[in-house]
N, C-alpha and C positions, 0 to 999 in steps of 0.2 A: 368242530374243527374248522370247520368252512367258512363260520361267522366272525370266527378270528383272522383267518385270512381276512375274509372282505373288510373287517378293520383295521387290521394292517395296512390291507392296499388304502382304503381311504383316508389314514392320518398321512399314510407318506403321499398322496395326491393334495390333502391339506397342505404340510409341510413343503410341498414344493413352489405349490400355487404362494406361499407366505415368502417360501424367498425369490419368487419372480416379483410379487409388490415391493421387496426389501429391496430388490436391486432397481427397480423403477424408481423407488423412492431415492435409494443413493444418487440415480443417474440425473435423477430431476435437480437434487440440492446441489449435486457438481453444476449441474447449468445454470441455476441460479450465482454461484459463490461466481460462475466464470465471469455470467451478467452484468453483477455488479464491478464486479473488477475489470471490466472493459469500461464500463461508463464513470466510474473514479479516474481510469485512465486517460479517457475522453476528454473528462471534463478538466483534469488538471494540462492537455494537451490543448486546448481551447481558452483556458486563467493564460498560459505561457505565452503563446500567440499573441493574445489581447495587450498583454504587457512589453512584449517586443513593438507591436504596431504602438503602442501607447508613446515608448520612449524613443520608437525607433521608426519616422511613419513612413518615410522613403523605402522600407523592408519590399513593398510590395512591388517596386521596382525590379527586383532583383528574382535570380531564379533557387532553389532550393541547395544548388552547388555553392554559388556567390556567398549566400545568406553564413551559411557553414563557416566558409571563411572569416567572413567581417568577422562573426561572433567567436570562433576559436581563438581567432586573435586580440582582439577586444579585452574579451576574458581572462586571457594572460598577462595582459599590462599591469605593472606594479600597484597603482592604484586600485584597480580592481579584485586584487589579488588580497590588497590591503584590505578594503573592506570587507570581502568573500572574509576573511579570517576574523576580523571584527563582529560580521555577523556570525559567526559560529560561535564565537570566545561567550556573545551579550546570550546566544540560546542555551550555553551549556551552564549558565549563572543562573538562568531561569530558571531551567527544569531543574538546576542541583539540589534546593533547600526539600524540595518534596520526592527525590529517591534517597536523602539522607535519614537518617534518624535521629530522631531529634538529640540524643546523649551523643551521639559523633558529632553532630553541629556543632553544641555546646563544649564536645573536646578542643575541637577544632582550632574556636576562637578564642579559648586560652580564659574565657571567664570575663574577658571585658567586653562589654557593651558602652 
């Protein structure tokens, strides 16, 4: 009876020790998934920059509040606004033909090519 205990005790000392690796392991792959998603962040926070300094190089002129400004208002001006919508309208024409299926495409267009 005693040999069963001590196997008892030693699966559930197995079993624990297995989910202390399981929870290292989750802990580790959250730090990874965070890792990469700080430096995606980075990096497209660094593309943005470049591109403001690119089109815009007096930017470094200005302090962090200013910069806010220009660009809030900038952004809202009809022209910009225009193209902002133009370039959504030209992305959603892109990706559409390849989330359609192919027999809706062809409903779609009524048979003439």
């Amino acid at each position: 009876m005693t040999e069963g205990k001590n196997d008892a005790g030693r699966n559930l000392e197995k079993a624990l020790q297995a989910l202390e690796q399981a929870k290292q392991r989750v802990a580790s792959e959250k730090r990874k998934q965070n890792e990469k998603k700080r430096k995606a962040e980075n990096h497209h926070k660094y593309i943005m920059g470049g591109i403001i300094a690119k089109y815009f190089p007096d930017c470094y002129r200005y302090d962090e509040g200013e910069l806010n400004r220009i660009l809030s208002v900038a952004l809202q001006t009809k022209e910009c606004q225009q193209i902002i919508s133009k370039i959504k309208a030209e992305s959603r024409e892109s990706t559409r033909p390849q989330t359609t299926l192919p027999n809706a495409e062809n409903e779609s267009e009524g048979g003439t090519e």
